[in-house]
C-alpha positions in Angstrom: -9.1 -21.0 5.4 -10.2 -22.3 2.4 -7.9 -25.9 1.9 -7.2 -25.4 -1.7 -5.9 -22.1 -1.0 -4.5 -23.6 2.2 -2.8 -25.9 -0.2 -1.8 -23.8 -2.8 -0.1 -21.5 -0.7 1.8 -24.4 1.1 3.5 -25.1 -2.7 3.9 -21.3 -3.0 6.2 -20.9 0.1 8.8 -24.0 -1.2 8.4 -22.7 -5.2 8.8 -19.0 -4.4 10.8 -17.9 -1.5 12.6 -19.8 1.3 10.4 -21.2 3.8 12.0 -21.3 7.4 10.7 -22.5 11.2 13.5 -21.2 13.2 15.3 -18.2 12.6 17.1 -15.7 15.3 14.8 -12.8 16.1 17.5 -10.1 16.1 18.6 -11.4 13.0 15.6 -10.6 10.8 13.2 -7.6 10.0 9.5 -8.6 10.1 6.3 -7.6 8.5 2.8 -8.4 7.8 1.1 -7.4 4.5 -2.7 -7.3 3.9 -4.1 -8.0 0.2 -7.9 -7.3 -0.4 -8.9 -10.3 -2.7 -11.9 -8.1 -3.6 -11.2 -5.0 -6.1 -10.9 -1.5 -4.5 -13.7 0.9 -5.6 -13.7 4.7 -5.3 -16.1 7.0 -7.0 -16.9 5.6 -9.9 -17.7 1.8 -9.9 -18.7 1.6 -13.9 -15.7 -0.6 -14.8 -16.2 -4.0 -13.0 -12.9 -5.7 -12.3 -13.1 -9.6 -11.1 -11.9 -10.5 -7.8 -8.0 -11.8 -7.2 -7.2 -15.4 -7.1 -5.0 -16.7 -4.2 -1.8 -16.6 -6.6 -2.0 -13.5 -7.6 -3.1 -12.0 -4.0 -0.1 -13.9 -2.5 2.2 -12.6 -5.6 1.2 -9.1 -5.0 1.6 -9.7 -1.2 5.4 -10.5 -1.9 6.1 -8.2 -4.0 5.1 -5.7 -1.2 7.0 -7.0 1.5 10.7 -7.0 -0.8 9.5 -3.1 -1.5 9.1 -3.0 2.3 12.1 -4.3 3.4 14.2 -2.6 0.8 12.6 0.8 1.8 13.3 -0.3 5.5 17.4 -1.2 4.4 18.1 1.1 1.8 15.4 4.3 1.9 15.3 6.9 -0.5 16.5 10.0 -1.1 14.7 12.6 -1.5 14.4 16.3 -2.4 11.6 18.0 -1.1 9.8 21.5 -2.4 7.6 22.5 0.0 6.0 25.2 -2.9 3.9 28.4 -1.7 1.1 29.5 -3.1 1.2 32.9 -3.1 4.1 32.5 -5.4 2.7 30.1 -7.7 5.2 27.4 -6.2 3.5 23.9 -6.4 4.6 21.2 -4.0 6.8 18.5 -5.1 8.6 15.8 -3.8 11.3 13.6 -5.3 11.8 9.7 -4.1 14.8 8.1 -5.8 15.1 4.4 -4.2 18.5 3.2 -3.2 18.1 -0.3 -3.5 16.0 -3.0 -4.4 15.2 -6.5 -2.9 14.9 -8.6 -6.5 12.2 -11.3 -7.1 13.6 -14.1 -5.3 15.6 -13.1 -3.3 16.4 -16.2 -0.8 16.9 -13.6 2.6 12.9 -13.3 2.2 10.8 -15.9 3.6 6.7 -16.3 4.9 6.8 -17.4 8.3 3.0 -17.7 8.4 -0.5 -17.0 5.7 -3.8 -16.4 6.7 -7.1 -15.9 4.5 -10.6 -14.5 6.1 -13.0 -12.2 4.7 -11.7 -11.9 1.5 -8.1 -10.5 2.8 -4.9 -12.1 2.1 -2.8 -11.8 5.4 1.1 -12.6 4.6 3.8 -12.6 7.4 7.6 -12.3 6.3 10.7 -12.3 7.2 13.6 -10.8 6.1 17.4 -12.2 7.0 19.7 -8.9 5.4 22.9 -9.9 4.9 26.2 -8.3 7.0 26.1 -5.4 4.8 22.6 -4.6 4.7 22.8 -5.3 8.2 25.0 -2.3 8.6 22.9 0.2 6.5 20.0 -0.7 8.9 22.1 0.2 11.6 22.7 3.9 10.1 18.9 4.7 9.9 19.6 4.6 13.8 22.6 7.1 14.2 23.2 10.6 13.4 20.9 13.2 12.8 18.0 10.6 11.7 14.9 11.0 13.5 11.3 9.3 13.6 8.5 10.7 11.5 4.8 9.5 10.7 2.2 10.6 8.4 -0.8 9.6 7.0 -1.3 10.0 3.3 -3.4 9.3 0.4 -4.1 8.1 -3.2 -7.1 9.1 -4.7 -8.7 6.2 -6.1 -11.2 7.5 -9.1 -11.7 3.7 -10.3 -11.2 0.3 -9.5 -7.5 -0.8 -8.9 -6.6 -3.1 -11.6 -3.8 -5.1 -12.5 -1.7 -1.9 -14.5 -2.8 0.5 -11.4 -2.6 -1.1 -8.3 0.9 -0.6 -7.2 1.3 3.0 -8.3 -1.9 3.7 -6.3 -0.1 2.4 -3.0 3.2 3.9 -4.1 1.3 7.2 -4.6 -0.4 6.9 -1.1 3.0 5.8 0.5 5.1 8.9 -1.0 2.4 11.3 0.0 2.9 10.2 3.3 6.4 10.9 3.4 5.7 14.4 1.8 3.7 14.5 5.2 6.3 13.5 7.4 9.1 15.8 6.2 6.9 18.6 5.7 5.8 18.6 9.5 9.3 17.9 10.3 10.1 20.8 8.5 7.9 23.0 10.1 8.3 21.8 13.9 12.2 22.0 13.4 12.7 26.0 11.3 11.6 29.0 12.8 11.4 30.2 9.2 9.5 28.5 6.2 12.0 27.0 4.0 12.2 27.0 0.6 13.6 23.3 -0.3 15.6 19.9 1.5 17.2 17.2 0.6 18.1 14.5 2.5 17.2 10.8 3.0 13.8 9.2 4.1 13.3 5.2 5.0 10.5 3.4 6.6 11.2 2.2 10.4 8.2 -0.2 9.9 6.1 -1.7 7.3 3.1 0.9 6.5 -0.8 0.1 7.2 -2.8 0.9 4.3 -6.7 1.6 4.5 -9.7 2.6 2.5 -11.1 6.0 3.2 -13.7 8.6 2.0 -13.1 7.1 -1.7 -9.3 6.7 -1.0 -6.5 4.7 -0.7 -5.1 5.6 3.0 -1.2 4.5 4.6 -0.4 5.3 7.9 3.6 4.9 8.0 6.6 5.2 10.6 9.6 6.7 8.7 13.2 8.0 9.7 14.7 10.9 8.2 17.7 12.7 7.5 17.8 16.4 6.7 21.1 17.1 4.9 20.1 20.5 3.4 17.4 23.4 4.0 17.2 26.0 1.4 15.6 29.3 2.6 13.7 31.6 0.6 16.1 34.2 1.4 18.2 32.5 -1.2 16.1 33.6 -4.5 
């Protein structure tokens, strides 16, 4: 690694977040989030955009892991359409976060950074407290089940500053579209009309460039609360 980056992220870990050495293992959720220091092209490469400084990689690197965790302890919910087109019914899912990890938050800490080939690798740690402890706990009891899916952002230009977390968002909801949907369909021996429920991630999501798009392949758990039937319009 480069020793002014080396450097500079040293300050970043005591000026941003908590840095610790030795934390209980059962205590903590962990993930590792990449960050392409080189801008993301798709079809069009017209619009140049410069590369990312180490700052603003490992800044964009932490603000993904807190969306992480938080989607790992708190999860969505969601209300899912799965749409038909012979009727003119489009698709649609609805995501509605129920919580947030804030900027800062001193449970969140970088355990370790790395920097080849132009990618910002960031290991974190989360410590939740007793009551976000106990919220993790429930995305492992009742009806919740384990889901993946892969899904996609289309990425028609570079990813710049305004756009480069909605692309990944985009990506990451479309692959909990996937997940319910096939959940949906391996679960009803009749195609329903809509569900609601809730949706989390069991583990931070891999992201990936391909064919022009933005690809994440993510584990989630889900809870189906309610399946509508077309028999009920």
């Amino acid at each position: 690694m480069n020793r002014k980056i080396f450097l500079f992220l040293l300050t970043l870990h005591s000026s941003l977040f908590t840095f610790h050495f030795f934390v209980n293992a059962q205590d903590v959720l962990r993930g590792e989030v990449k960050v392409e220091l080189e801008p993301i092209y798709g079809a069009y490469i017209e619009e140049q955009v410069p590369s990312l400084d180490a700052e603003t990689g490992y800044r964009r690197a932490l603000q993904l892991g807190a969306n992480f965790f938080a989607a790992q302890i708190y999860g969505w919910s969601f209300y899912y359409d799965i749409g038909e087109r012979a009727r003119g019914i489009a698709e649609e899912l609805e995501l509605t976060p129920l919580g947030e990890i804030p900027w800062g938050d001193p449970g969140l800490f970088v355990t370790h950074t790395n920097a080849k080939d132009r990618v910002l690798s960031v290991w974190m740690d989360y410590r939740p407290t007793d009551a976000q402890r106990r919220r993790v706990e429930m995305w492992k009891m009742g009806n919740v089940r384990a889901a993946q899916a892969i899904g996609y952002s289309p990425l028609d230009g570079p990813a710049t500053t305004e756009n480069w977390l909605a692309i990944r968002d985009n990506a990451l909801k479309d692959a909990a579209r996937a997940a319910i949907r096939a959940m949906l369909q391996g679960s009803e021996r009749n195609r329903p009309k809509e569900a609601t429920g809730f949706i989390s991630l069991e583990t931070f999501p891999y992201f990936y460039n391909s064919s022009g798009r933005l690809a994440v392949q993510a584990r989630f758990r889900v809870e189906i609360r309610e399946i509508i039937p077309f028999a009920a319009y």
